[in-house]
C-alpha positions in Angstrom: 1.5 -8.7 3.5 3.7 -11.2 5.6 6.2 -8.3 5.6 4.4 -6.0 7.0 3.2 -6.0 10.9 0.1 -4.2 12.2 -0.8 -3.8 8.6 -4.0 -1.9 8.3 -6.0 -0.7 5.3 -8.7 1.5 5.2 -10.9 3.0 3.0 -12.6 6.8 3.4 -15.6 7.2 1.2 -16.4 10.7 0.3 -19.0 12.1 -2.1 -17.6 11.4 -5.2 -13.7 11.0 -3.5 -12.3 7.9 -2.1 -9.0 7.5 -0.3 -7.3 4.2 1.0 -4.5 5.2 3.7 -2.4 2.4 4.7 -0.4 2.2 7.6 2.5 -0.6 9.1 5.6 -1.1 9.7 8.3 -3.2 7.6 9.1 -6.5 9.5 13.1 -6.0 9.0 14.2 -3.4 11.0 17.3 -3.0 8.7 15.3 -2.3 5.8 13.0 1.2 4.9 10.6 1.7 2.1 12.9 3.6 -0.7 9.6 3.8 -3.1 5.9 2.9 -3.9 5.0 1.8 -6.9 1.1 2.1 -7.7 -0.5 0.9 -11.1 -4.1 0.5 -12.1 -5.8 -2.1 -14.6 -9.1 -2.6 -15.1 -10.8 -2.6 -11.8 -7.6 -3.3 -9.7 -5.0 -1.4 -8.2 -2.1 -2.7 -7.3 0.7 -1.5 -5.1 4.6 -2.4 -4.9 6.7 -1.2 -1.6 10.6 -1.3 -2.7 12.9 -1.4 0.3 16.6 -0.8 1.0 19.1 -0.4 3.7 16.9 1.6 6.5 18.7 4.9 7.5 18.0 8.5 7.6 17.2 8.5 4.3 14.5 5.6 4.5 12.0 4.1 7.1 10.3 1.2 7.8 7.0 2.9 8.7 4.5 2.9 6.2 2.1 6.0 6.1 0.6 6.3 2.9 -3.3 7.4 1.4 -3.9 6.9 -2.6 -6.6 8.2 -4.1 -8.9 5.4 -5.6 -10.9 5.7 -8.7 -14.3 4.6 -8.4 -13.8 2.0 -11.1 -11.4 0.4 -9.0 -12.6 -3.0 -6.9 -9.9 -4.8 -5.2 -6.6 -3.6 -4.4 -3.6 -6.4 -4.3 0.0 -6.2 -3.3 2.9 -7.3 -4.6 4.1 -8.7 -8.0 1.9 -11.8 -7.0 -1.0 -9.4 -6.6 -2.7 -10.9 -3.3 -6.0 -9.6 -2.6 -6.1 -7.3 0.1 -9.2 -5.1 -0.2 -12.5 -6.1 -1.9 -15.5 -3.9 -2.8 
């Protein structure tokens, strides 16, 4: 997540709920997240952040929680899928 600073995840564990919230901010100042794209396979979830030209209609600030299947055991990000959780 090289384009991402103060890039935190973390997950909340609930009876029978789990949430990941992630939080950071775009590295470009010019650029805001215009969508999130989240798939699951298996026991992997994997998450996409499209950007374009910041404005008012975008930001750079990421703010986001995803509900998380309790089959799923590593999250990556990115088409490369890097690992950045791990159960």
């Amino acid at each position: 997540m090289n384009d991402i600073r103060n890039f935190e995840i973390t997950v909340n564990e609930a009876k029978d709920n789990r949430q990941v919230h992630l939080t950071g901010l775009l590295g470009n100042s010019a650029m805001g997240i215009s969508d999130i794209k989240i798939t699951s396979r298996n026991d992997e979830l994997n998450i996409v952040l499209f950007q374009k030209l910041a404005g008012s209609e975008y930001s750079g600030a990421l703010d986001k929680e995803i509900p998380l299947e309790s089959s799923i055991k590593k999250i990556t990000y990115g088409s490369e899928r890097k690992v950045i959780w791990q159960d």
